[in-house]
mmCIF file of the C-alpha atoms, coordinates in Angstrom:
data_MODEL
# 
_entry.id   MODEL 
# 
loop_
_atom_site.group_PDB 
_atom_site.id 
_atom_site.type_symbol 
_atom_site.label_atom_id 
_atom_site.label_alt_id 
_atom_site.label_comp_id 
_atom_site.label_asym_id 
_atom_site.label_entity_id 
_atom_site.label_seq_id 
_atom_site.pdbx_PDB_ins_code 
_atom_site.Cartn_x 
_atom_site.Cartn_y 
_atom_site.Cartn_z 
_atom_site.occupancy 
_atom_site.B_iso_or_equiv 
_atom_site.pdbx_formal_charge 
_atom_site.auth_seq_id 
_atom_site.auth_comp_id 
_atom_site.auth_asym_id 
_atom_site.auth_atom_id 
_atom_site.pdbx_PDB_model_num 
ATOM 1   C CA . UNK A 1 1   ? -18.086 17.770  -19.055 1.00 0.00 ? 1   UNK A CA 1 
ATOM 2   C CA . UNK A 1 2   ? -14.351 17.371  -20.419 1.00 0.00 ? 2   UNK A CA 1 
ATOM 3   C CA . UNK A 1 3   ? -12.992 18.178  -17.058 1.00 0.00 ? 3   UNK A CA 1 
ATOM 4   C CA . UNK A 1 4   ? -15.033 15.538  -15.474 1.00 0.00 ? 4   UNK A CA 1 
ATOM 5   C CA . UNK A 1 5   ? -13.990 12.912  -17.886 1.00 0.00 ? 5   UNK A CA 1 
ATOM 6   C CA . UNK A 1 6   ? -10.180 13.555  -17.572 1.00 0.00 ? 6   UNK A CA 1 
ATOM 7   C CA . UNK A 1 7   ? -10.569 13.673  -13.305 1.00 0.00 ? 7   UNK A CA 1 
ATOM 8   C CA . UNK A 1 8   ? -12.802 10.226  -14.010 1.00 0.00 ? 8   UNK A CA 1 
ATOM 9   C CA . UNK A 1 9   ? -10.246 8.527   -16.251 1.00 0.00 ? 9   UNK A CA 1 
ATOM 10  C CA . UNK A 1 10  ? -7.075  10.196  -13.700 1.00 0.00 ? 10  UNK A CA 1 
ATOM 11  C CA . UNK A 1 11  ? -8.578  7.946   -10.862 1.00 0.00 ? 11  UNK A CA 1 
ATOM 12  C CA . UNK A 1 12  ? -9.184  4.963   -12.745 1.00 0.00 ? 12  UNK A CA 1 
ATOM 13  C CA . UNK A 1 13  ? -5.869  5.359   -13.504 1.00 0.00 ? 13  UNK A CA 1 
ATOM 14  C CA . UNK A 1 14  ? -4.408  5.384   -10.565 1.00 0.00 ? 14  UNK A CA 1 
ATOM 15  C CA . UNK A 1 15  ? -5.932  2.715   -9.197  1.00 0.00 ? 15  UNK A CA 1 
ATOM 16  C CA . UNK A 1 16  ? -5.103  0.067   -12.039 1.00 0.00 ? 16  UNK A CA 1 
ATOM 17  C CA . UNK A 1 17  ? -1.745  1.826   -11.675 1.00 0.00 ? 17  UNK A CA 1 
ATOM 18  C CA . UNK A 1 18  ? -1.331  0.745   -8.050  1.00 0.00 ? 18  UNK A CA 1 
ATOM 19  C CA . UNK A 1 19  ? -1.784  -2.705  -8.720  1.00 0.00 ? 19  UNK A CA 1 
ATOM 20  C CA . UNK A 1 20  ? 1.433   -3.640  -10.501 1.00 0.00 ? 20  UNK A CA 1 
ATOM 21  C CA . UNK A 1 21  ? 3.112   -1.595  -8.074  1.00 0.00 ? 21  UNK A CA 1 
ATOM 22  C CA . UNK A 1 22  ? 1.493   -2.898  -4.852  1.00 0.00 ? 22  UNK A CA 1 
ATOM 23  C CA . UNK A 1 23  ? 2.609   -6.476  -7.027  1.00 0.00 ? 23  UNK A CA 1 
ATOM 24  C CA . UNK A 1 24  ? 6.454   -5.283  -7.261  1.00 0.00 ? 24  UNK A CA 1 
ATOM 25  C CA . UNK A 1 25  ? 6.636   -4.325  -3.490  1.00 0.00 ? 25  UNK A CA 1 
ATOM 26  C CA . UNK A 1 26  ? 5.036   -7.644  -2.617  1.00 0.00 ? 26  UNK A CA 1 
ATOM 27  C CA . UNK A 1 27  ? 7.474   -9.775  -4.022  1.00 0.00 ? 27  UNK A CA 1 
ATOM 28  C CA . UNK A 1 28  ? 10.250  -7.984  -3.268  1.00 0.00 ? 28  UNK A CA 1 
ATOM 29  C CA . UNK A 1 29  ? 9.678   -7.958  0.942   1.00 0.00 ? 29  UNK A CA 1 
ATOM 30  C CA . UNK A 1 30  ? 8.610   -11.809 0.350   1.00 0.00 ? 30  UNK A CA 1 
ATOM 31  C CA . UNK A 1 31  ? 12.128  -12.122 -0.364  1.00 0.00 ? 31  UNK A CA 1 
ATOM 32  C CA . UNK A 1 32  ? 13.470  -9.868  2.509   1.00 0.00 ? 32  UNK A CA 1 
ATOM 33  C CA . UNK A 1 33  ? 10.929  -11.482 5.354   1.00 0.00 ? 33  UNK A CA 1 
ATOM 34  C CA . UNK A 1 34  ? 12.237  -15.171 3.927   1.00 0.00 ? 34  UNK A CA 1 
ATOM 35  C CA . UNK A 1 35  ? 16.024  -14.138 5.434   1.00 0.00 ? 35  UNK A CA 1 
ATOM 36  C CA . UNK A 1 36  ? 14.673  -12.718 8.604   1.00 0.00 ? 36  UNK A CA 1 
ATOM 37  C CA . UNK A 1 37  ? 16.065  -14.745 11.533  1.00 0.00 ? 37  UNK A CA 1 
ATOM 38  C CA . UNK A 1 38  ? 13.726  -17.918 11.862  1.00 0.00 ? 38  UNK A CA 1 
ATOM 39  C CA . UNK A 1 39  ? 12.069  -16.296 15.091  1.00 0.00 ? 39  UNK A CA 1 
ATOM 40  C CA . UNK A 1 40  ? 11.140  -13.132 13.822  1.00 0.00 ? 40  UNK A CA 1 
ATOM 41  C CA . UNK A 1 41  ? 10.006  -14.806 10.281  1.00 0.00 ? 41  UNK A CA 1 
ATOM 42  C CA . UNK A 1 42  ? 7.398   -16.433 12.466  1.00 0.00 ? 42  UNK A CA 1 
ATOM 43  C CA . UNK A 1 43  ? 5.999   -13.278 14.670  1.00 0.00 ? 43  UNK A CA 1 
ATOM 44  C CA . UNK A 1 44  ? 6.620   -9.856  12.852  1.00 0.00 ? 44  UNK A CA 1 
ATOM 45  C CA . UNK A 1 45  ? 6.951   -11.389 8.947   1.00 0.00 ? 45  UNK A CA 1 
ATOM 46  C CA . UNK A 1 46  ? 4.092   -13.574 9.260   1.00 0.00 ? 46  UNK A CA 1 
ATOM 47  C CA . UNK A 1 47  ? 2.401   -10.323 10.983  1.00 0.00 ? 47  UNK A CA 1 
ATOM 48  C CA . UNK A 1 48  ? 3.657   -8.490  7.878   1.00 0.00 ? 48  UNK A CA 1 
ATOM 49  C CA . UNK A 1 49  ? 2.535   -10.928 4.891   1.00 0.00 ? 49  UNK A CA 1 
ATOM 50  C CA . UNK A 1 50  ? -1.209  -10.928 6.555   1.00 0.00 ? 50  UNK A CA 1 
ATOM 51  C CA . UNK A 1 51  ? -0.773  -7.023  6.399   1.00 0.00 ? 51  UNK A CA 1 
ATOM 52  C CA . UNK A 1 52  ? 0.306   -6.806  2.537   1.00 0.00 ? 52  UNK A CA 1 
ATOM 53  C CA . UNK A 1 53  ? -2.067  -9.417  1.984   1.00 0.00 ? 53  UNK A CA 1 
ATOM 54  C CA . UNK A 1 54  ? -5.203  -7.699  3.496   1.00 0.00 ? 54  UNK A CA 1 
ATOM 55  C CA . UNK A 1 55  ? -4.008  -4.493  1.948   1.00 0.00 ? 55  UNK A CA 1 
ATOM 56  C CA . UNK A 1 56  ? -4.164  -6.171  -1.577  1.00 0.00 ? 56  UNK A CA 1 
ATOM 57  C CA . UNK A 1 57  ? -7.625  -7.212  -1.010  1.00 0.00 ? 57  UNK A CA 1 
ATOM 58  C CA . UNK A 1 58  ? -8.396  -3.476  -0.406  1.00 0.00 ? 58  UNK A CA 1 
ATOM 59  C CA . UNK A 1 59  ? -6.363  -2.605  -3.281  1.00 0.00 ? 59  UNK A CA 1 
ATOM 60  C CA . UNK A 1 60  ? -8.493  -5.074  -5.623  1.00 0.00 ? 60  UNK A CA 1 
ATOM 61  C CA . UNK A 1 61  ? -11.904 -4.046  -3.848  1.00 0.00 ? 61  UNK A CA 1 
ATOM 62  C CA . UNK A 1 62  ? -11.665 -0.326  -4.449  1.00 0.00 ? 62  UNK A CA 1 
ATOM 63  C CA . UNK A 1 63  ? -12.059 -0.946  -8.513  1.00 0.00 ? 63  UNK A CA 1 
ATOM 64  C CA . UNK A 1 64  ? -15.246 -3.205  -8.078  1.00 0.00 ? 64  UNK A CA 1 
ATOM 65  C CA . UNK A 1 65  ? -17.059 -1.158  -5.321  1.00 0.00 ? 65  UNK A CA 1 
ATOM 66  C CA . UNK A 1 66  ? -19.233 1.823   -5.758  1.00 0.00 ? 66  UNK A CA 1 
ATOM 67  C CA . UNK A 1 67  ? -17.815 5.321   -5.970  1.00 0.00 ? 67  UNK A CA 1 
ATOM 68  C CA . UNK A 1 68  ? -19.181 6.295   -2.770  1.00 0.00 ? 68  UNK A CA 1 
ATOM 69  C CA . UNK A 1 69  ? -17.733 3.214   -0.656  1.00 0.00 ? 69  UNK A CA 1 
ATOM 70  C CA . UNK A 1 70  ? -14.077 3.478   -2.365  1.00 0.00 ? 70  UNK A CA 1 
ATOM 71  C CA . UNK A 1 71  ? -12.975 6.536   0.239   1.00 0.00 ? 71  UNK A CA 1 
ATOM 72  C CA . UNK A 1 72  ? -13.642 3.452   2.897   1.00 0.00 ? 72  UNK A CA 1 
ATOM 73  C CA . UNK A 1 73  ? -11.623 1.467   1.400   1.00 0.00 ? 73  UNK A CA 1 
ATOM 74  C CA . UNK A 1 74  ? -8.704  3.414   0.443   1.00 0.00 ? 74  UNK A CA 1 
ATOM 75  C CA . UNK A 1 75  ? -8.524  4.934   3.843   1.00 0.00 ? 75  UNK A CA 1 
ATOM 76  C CA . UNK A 1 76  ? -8.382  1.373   4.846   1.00 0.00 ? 76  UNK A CA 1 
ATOM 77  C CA . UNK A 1 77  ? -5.313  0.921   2.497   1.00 0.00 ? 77  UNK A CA 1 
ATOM 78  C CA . UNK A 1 78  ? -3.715  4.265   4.261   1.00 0.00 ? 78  UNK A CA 1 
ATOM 79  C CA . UNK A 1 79  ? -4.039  2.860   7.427   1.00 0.00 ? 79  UNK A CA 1 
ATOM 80  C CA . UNK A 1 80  ? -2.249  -0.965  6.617   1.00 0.00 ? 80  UNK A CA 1 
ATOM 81  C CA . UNK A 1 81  ? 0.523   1.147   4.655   1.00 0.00 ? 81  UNK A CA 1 
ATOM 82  C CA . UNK A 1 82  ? 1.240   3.132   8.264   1.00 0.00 ? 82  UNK A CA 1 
ATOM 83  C CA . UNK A 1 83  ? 1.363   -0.199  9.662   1.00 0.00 ? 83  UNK A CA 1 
ATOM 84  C CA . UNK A 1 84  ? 4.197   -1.830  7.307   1.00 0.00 ? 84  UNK A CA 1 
ATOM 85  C CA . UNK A 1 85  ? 5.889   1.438   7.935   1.00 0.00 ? 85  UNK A CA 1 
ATOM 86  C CA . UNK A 1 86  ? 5.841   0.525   11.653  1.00 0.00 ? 86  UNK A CA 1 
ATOM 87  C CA . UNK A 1 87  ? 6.904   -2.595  10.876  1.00 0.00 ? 87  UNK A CA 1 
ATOM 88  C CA . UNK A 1 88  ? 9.705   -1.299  8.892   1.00 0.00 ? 88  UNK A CA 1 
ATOM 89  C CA . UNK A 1 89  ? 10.846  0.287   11.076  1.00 0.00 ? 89  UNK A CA 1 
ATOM 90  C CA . UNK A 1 90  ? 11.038  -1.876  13.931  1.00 0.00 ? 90  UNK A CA 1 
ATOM 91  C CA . UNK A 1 91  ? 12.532  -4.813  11.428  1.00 0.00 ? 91  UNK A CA 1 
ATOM 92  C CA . UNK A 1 92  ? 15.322  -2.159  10.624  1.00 0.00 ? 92  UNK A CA 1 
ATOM 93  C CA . UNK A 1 93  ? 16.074  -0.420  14.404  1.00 0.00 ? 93  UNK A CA 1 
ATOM 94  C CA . UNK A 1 94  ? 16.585  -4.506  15.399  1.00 0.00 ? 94  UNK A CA 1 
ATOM 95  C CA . UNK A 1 95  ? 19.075  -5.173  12.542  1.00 0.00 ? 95  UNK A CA 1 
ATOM 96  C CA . UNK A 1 96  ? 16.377  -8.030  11.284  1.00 0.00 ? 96  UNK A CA 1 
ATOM 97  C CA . UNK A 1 97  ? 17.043  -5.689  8.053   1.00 0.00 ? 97  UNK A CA 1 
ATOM 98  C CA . UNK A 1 98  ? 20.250  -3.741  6.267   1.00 0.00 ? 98  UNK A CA 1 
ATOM 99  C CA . UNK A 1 99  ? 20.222  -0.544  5.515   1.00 0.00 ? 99  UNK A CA 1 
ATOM 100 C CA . UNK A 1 100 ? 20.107  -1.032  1.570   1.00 0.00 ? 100 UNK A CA 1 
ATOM 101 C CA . UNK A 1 101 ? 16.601  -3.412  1.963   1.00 0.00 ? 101 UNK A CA 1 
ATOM 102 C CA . UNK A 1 102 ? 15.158  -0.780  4.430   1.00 0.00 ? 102 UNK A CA 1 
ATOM 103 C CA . UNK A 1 103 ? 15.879  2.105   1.883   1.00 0.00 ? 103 UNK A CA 1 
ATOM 104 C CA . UNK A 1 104 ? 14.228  0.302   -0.525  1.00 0.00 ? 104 UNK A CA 1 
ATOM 105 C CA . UNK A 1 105 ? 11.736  -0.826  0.907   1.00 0.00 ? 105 UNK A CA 1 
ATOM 106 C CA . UNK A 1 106 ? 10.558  2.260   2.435   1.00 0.00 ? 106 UNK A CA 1 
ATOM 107 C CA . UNK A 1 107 ? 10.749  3.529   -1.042  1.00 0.00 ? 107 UNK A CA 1 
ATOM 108 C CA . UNK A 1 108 ? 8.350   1.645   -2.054  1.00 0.00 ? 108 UNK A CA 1 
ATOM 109 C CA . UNK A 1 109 ? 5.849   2.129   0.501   1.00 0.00 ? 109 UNK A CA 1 
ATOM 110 C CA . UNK A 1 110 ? 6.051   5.862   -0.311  1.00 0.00 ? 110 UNK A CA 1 
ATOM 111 C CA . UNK A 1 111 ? 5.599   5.586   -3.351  1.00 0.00 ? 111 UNK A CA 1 
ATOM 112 C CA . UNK A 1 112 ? 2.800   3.817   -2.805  1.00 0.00 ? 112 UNK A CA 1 
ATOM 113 C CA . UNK A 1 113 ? 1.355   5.999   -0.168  1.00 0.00 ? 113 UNK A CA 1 
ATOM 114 C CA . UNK A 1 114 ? 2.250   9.159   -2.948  1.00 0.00 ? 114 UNK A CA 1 
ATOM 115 C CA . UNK A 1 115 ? -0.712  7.031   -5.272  1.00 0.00 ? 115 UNK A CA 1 
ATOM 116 C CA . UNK A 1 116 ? -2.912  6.500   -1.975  1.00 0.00 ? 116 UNK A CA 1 
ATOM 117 C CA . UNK A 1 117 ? -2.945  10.016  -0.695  1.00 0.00 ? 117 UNK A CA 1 
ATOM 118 C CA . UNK A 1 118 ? -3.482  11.516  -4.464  1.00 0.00 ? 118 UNK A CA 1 
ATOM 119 C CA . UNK A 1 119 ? -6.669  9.259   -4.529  1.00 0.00 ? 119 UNK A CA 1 
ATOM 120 C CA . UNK A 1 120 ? -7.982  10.346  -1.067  1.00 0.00 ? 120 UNK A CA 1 
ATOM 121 C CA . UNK A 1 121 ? -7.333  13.585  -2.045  1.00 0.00 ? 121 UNK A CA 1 
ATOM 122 C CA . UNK A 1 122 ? -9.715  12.966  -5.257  1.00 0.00 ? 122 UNK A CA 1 
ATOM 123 C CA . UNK A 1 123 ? -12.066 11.313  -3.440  1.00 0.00 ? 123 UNK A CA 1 
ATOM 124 C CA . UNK A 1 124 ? -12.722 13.625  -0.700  1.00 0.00 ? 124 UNK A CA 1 
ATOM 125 C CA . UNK A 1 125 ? -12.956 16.317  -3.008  1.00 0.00 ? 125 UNK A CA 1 
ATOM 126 C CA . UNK A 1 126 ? -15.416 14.376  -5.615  1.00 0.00 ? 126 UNK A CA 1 
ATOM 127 C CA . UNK A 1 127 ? -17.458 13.022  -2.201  1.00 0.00 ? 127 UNK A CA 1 
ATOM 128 C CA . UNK A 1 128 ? -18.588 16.315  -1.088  1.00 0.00 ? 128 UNK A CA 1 
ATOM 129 C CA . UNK A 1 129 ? -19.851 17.817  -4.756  1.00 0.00 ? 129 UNK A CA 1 
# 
């Protein structure tokens, strides 16, 4: 019964954990897509905000919905986090990006995926019992 607790109140807190986090790494590529050249603000940073926003409503969803729904949700997140990684990348390889905002920012977004994948992880193992 103790074990179960601790693993219940571990996942908990990683999600409320990934909140301010996700909040940090928001504001900070706000700032870096605002001095992309005007094009590419328009195509890949507007592509980008609608990604970080969509993968905050995930974020916030997977603390209201039922245990059984969350792995949905968080593999969702996975899957948006691959795609600002992409996105990264390509910003970066076109020199829309330095190398100091790319480190960073890459940083955060495995950091972040560190907190996804540990939740998965719990998930899929709690899922199956």
């Amino acid at each position: 019964m103790r074990k179960w607790r601790l693993e219940k109140s571990m996942s908990s807190e990683n999600e409320l954990k990934l909140i301010p986090i996700y909040e940090n790494y928001m504001e900070y590529m706000i700032q870096t897509l605002i001095k992309l050249p005007r094009i590419e603000k328009f195509s890949i940073g507007n592509e980008y905000k609608c990604s970080m926003y969509k993968l905050l409503e995930y974020i916030l969803y997977v603390s209201k919905i039922e245990k059984e729904k969350r792995l949905e949700y968080i593999n969702k997140i996975d899957a948006e986090l691959n795609c600002q990684r992409i996105y990264l990348r390509i910003m970066y390889k076109n020199k829309w990006i330095n190398d100091k905002k790319f480190n960073v920012s890459i940083t955060k977004v495995g950091e972040i995926g560190k907190i996804v994948g540990g939740l998965i992880k719990y998930y899929v193992k709690n899922n199956k019992e």
